[in-house]
C-alpha positions as CSV (number, residue, x, y, z in Angstrom):
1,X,-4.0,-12.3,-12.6
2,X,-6.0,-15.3,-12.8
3,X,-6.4,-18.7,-14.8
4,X,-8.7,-21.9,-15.6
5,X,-10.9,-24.2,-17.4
6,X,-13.8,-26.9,-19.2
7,X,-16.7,-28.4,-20.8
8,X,-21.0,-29.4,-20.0
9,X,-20.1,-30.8,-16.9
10,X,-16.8,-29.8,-17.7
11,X,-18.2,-26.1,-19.5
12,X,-19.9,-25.1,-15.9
13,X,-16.6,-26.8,-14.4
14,X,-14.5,-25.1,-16.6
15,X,-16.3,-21.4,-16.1
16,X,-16.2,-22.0,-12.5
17,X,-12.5,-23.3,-12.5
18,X,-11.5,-19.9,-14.8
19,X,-13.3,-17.6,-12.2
20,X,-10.3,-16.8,-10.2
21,X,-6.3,-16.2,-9.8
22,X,-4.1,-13.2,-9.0
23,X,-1.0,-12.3,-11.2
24,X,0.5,-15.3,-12.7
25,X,4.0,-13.5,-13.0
26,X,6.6,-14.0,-10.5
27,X,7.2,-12.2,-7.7
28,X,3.3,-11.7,-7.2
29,X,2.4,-15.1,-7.9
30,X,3.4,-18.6,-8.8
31,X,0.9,-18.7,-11.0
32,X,-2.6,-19.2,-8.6
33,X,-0.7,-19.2,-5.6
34,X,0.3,-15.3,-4.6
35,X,3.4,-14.8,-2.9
36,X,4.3,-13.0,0.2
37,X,5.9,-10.3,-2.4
38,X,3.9,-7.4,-3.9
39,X,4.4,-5.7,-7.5
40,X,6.9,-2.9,-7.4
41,X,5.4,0.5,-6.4
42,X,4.9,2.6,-9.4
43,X,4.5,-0.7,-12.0
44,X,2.1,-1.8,-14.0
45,X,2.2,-5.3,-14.6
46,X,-0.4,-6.9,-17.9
47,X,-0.7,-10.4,-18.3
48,X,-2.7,-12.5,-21.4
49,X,-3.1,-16.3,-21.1
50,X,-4.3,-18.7,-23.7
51,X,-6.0,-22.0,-22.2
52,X,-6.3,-25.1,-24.2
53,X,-8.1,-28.5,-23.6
54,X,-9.2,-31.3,-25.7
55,X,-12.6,-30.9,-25.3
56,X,-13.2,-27.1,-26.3
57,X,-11.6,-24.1,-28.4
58,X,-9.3,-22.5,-26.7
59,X,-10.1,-19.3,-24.4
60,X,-8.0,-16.1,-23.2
61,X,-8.1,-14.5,-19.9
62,X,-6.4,-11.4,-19.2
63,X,-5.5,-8.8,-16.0
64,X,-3.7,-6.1,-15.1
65,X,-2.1,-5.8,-11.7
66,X,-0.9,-2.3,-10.3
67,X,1.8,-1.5,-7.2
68,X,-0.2,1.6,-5.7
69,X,1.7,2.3,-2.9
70,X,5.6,2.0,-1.7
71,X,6.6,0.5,1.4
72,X,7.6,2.0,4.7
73,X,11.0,0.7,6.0
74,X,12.2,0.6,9.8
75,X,15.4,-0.5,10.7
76,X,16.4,-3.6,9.0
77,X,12.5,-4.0,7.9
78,X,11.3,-3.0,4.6
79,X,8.3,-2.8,2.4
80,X,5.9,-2.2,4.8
81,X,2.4,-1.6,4.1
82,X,3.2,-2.1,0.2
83,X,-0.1,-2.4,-1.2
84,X,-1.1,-3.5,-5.7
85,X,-4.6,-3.7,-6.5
86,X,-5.4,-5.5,-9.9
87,X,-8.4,-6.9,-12.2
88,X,-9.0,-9.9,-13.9
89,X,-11.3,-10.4,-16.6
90,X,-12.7,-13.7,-18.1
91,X,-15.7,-13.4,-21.2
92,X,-18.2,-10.9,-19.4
93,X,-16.5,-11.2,-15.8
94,X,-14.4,-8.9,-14.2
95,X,-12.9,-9.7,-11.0
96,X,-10.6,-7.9,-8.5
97,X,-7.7,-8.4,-6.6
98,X,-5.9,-6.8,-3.7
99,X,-2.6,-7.8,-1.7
100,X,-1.1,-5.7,1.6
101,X,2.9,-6.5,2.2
102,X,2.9,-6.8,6.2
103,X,6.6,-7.2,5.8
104,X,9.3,-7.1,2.7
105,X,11.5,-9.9,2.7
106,X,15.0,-9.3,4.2
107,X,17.9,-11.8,4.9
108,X,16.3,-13.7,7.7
109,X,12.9,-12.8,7.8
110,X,10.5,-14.1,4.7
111,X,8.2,-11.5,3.1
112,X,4.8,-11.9,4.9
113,X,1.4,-10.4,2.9
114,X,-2.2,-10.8,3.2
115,X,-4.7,-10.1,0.5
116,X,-7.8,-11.1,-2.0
117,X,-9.0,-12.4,-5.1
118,X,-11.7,-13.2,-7.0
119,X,-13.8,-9.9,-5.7
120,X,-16.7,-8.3,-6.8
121,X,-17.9,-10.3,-9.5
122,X,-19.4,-7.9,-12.1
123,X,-21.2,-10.5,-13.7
124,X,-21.8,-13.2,-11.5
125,X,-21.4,-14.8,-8.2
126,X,-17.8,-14.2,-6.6
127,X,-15.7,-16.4,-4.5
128,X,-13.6,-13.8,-2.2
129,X,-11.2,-15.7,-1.6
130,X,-8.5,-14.1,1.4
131,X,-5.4,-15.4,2.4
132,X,-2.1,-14.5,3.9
133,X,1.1,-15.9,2.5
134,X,4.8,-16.2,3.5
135,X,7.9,-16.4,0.3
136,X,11.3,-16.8,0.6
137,X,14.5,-17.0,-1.3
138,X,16.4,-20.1,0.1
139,X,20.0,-21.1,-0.4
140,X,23.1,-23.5,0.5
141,X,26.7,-22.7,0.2
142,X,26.2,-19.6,-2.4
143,X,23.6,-22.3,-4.6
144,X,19.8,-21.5,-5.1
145,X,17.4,-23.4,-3.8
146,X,14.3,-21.6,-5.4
147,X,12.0,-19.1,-3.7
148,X,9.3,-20.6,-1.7
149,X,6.0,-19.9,-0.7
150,X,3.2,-21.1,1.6
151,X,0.1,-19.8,2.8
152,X,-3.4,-20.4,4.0
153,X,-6.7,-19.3,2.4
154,X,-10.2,-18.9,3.0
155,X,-13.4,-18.5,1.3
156,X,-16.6,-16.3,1.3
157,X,-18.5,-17.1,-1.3
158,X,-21.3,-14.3,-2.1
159,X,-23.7,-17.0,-3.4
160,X,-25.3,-18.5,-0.3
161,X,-25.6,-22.1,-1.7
162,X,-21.8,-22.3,-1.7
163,X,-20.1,-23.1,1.2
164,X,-17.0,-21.9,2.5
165,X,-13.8,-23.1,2.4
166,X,-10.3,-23.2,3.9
167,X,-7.1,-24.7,3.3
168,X,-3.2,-24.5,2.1
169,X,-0.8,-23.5,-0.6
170,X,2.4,-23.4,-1.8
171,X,5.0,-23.5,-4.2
172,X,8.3,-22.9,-5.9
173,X,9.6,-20.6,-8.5
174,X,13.7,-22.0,-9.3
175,X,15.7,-20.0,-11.7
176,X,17.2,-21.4,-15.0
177,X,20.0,-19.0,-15.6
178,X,19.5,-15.1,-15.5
179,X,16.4,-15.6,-18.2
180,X,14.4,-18.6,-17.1
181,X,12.7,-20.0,-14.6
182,X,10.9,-23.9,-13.9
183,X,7.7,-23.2,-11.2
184,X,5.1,-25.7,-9.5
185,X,2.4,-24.4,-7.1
186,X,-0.5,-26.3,-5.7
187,X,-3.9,-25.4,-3.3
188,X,-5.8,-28.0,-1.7
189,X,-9.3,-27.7,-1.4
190,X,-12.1,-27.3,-4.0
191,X,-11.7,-23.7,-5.1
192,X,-11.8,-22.0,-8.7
193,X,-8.3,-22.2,-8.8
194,X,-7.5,-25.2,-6.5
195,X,-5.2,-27.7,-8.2
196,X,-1.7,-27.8,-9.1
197,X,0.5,-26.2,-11.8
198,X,3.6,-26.6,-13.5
199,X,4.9,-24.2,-16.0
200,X,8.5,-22.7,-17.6
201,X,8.9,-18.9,-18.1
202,X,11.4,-17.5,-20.5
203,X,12.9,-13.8,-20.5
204,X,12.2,-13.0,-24.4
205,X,12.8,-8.7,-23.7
206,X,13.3,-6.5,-21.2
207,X,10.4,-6.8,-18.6
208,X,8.6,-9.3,-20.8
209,X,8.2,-12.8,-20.1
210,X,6.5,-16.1,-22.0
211,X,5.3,-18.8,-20.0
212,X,4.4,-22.3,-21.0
213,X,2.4,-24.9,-18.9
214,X,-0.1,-27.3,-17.6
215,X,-2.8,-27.1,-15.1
216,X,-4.0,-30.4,-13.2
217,X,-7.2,-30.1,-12.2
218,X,-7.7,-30.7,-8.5
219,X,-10.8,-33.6,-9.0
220,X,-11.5,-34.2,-13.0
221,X,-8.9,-35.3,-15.2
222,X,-10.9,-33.9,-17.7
223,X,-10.8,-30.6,-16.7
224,X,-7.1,-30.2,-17.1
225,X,-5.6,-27.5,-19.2
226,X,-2.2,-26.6,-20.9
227,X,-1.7,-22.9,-21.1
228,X,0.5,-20.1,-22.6
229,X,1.0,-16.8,-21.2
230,X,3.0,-13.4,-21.6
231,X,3.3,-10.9,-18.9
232,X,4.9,-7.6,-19.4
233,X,5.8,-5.3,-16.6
234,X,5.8,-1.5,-17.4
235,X,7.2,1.3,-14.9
236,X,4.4,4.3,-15.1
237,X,7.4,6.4,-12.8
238,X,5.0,7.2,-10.0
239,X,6.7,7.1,-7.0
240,X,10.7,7.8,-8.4
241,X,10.6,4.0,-9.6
């Protein structure tokens, strides 16, 4: 879904920095950095997040993220051609987001997706940002080593006095037991949702998930932003899931 930010210099920055982001939720995201995965065909996933900073009352941003179409499988490949749409909104904004699974992630072979966010602002300039990504569950000797993601993004902004932008990302998501999970992710560049995050989620139901964090801001200090977040995924049953 999306996430972000603060006040005068830091109110502009902080409207520009909350502009943007896919579904925080993992498997879809690590937060701003979307995965090489795809939501499950059929599910609905809703996520609200609370920002807070020093400098300004807190703020909510909110997004829903759909799987509209299973995968094809060949062979030992799988989830091909999976596709979720979603949209974000933020105050007056709405947003929209879009991710096509190239490949599902299989025992050698990471899952590969490309995608965009931060579409079709209703309400005001839009970054379309696109980007392909690559995640995959490592391991050593039966231990987890996280699932891991990188990518490579790239930006056309629809106001002409912006230039574009390219650059990486990446991050983690590491389990905590069969409930939790400790995740960092981090995108270079200058972007609405450039910087780096670091966050714990919790199991607290079925399909229901509270996260707790802190966004570093990826040039003011000032601009960071602790957040809280709950993300729900709800079958619909379209498509036997």
């Amino acid at each position: 879904m999306l996430k972000r930010t603060l006040i005068a210099a830091g109110t502009m920055a902080a409207l520009a920095t909350l502009s943007a982001g896919p579904a925080a939720a993992y498997p879809t995201a690590i937060w701003n950095v979307p995965t090489g995965k795809v939501t499950a065909p059929g599910n609905l996933h809703i996520g609200v997040y609370t920002y807070v900073t020093p400098n300004r009352t807190p703020f909510i941003q909110d997004g829903l993220t759909f799987g509209a179409l299973p995968g094809l499988s060949f062979g030992d490949l799988s989830g091909i051609g999976a596709l979720e749409l979603g949209i974000d909104t933020y105050g007056s904004n709405e947003v929209f987001n879009g991710k096509l699974q190239l490949i599902g992630e299989g025992e050698l072979l990471p899952a590969l997706s490309i995608g965009g966010l931060n579409l079709f602002n209703t309400n005001g300039p839009s970054e379309n940002v696109t980007y392909a990504s690559l995640t995959k569950e490592l391991g050593l000797g039966g231990f987890s080593l996280g699932s891991w993601t990188i990518g490579y993004y790239n930006t056309m902004p629809s106001d002409t006095t912006t230039a574009s932008q390219m650059g990486v990302m990446g991050g983690v998501f590491y389990p905590i037991g069969d409930r939790a999970g400790l995740a960092v992710d981090h995108m270079t560049g200058t972007t609405s949702i450039s910087g780096s995050n670091v966050y714990l989620t919790y199991g607290v139901a079925p399909n229901a998930y509270l996260s707790v964090g802190h966004y570093f801001h990826h040039t003011d200090s000032n601009a960071n932003l602790t957040f809280i977040g709950v993300d729900m995924d709800l079958a619909t049953g379209l498509f036997g899931q």
